[in-house]
Kinemage of the C-alpha trace (Angstrom):
@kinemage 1
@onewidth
@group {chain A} dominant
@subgroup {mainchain}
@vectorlist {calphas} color= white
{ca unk a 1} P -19.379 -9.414 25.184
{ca unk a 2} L -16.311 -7.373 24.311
{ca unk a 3} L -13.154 -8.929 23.376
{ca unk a 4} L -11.289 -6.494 25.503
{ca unk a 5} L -13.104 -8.350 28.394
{ca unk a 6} L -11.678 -11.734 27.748
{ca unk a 7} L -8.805 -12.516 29.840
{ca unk a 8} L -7.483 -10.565 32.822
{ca unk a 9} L -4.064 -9.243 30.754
{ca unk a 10} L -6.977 -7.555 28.360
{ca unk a 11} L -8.507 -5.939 31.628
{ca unk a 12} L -5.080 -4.708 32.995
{ca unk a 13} L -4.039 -3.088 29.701
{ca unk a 14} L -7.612 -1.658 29.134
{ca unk a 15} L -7.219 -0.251 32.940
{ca unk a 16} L -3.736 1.323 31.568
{ca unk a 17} L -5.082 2.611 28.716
{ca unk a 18} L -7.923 3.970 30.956
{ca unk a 19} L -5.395 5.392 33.691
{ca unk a 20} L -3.170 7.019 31.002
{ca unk a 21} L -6.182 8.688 29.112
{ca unk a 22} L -5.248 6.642 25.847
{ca unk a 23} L -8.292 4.436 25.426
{ca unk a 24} L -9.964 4.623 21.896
{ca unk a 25} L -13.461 5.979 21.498
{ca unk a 26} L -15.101 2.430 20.713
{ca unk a 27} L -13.582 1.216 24.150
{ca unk a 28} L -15.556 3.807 25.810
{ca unk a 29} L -18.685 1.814 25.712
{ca unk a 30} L -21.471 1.121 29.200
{ca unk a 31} L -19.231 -1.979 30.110
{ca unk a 32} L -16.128 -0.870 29.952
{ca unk a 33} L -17.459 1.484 32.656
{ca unk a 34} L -18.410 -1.459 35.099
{ca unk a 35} L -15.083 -2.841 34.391
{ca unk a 36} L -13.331 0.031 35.399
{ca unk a 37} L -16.014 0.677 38.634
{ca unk a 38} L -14.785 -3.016 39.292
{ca unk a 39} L -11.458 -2.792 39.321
{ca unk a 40} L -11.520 0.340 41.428
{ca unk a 41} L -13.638 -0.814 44.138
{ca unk a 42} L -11.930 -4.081 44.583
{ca unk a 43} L -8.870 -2.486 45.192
{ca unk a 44} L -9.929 1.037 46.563
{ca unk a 45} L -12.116 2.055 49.688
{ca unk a 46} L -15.570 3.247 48.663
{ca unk a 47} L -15.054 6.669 49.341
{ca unk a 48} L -11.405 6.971 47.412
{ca unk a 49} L -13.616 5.486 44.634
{ca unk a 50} L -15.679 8.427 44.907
{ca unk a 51} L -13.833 10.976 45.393
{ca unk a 52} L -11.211 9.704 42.304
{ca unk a 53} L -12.868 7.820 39.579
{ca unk a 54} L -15.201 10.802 38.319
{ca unk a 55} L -12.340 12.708 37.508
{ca unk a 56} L -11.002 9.669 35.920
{ca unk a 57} L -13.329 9.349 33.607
{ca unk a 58} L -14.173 13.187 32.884
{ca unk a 59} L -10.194 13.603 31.623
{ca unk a 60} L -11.583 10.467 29.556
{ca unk a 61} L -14.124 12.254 28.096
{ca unk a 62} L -11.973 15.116 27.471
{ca unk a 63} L -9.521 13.252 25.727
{ca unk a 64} L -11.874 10.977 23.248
{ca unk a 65} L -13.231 14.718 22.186
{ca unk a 66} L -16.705 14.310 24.386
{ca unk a 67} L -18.038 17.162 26.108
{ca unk a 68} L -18.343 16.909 29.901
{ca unk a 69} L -21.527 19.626 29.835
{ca unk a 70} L -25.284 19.671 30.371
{ca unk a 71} L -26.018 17.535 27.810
{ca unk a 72} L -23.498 14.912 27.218
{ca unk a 73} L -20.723 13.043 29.214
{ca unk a 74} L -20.300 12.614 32.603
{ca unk a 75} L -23.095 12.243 34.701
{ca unk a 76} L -22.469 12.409 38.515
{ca unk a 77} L -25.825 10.962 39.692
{ca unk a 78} L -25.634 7.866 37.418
{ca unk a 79} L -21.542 7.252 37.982
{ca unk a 80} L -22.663 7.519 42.087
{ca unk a 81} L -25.450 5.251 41.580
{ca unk a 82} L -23.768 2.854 39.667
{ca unk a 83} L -20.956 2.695 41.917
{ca unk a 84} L -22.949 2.266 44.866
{ca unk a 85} L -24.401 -0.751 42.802
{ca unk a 86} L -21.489 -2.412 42.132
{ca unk a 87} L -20.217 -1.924 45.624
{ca unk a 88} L -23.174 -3.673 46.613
{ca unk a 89} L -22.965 -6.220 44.341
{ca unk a 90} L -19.172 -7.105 45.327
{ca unk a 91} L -20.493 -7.463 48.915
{ca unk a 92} L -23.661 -9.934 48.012
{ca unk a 93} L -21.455 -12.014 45.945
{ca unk a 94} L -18.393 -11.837 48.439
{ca unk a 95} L -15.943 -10.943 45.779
{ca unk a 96} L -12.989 -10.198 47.290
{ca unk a 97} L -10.344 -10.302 44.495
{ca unk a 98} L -9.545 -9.500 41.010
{ca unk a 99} L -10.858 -12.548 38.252
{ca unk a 100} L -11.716 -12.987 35.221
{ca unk a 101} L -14.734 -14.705 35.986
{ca unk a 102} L -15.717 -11.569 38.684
{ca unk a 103} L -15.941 -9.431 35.697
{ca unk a 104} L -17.295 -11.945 33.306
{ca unk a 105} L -20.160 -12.335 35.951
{ca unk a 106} L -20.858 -8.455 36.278
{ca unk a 107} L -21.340 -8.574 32.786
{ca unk a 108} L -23.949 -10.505 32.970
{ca unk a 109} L -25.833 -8.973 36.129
{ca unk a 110} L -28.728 -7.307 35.858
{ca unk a 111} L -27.024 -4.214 37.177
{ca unk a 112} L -25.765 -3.687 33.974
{ca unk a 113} L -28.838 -3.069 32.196
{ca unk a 114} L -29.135 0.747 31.075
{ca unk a 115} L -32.590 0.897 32.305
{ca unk a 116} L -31.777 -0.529 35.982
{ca unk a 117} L -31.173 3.229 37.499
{ca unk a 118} L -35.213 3.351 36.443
{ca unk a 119} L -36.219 1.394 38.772
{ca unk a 120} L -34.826 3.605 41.646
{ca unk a 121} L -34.962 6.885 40.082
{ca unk a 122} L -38.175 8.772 37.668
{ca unk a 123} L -36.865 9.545 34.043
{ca unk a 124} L -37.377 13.239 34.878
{ca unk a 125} L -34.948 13.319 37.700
{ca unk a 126} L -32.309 11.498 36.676
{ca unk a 127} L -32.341 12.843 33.481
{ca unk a 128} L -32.401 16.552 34.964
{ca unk a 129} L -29.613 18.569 34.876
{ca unk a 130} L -29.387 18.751 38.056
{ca unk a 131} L -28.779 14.758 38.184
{ca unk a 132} L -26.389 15.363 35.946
{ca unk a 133} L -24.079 18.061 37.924
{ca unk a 134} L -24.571 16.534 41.458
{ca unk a 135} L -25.680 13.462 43.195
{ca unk a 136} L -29.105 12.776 43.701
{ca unk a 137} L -30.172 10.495 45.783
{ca unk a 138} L -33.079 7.607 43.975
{ca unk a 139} L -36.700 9.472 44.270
{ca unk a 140} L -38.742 5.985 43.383
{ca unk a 141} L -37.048 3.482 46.177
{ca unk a 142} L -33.729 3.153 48.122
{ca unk a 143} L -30.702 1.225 46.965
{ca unk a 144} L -30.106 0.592 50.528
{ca unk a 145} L -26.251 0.692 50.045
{ca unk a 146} L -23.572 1.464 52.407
{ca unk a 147} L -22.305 5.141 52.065
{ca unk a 148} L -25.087 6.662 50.339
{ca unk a 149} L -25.761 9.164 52.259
């Protein structure tokens, strides 16, 4: 696990650096993502999550140097899905406040695994372009979540 994930003053200061646009490149790795989705969520309605955190992390991009385009950096299928995962997943545990041990524990859910969108989505759509621009919806099975459509 990432040091930066240790203690709850580590989160808040990561979240600043996040907020600010002043995170360093090796921060920017899959779990600081689910930290951040985190954080948002439990403080944010779903659909202010939506509508704010892909810009968040697209000035992100911008500012560690990586190109939001076809090919690389943001992703609006997989930052949708994902959120709509973790959303879920703060309802089925009943989290209902900010803890260390909440975001110790998504660390370790099986969420966070790169290959989970798989199950719910083929390789060739999510990897598609397409995916990539706009939110897809999962072609292999439902994530039955609230808001989805």
């Amino acid at each position: 696990m990432n040091n930066t994930f240790e203690t709850m003053i580590n989160i808040e200061e990561f979240i600043h650096h996040f907020e600010q646009g002043t995170l360093q490149k090796e921060s920017w790795t899959h779990e600081a993502h689910f930290i951040i989705a985190l954080w948002y969520l439990l403080q944010n309605p779903l659909p202010t999550v939506l509508e704010n955190l892909p810009e968040a992390i697209k000035k992100n991009n911008i500012a560690l140097g990586i190109p939001n385009n076809e090919e690389r950096g943001y992703h609006k299928t997989i930052t949708y899905f994902y959120i709509f995962s973790i959303n879920n997943y703060i309802k089925q545990q009943n989290i209902e406040s900010l803890s260390i041990e909440h975001f110790q524990q998504l660390l370790t859910a099986d969420i966070i695994n790169k290959n989970y969108p798989l199950q719910f989505y083929s390789s060739r759509l999510l990897f598609s372009i397409d995916a990539r621009k706009n939110w897809i919806k999962p072609d292999l099975r439902s994530l039955n979540a609230p808001g989805m459509d």
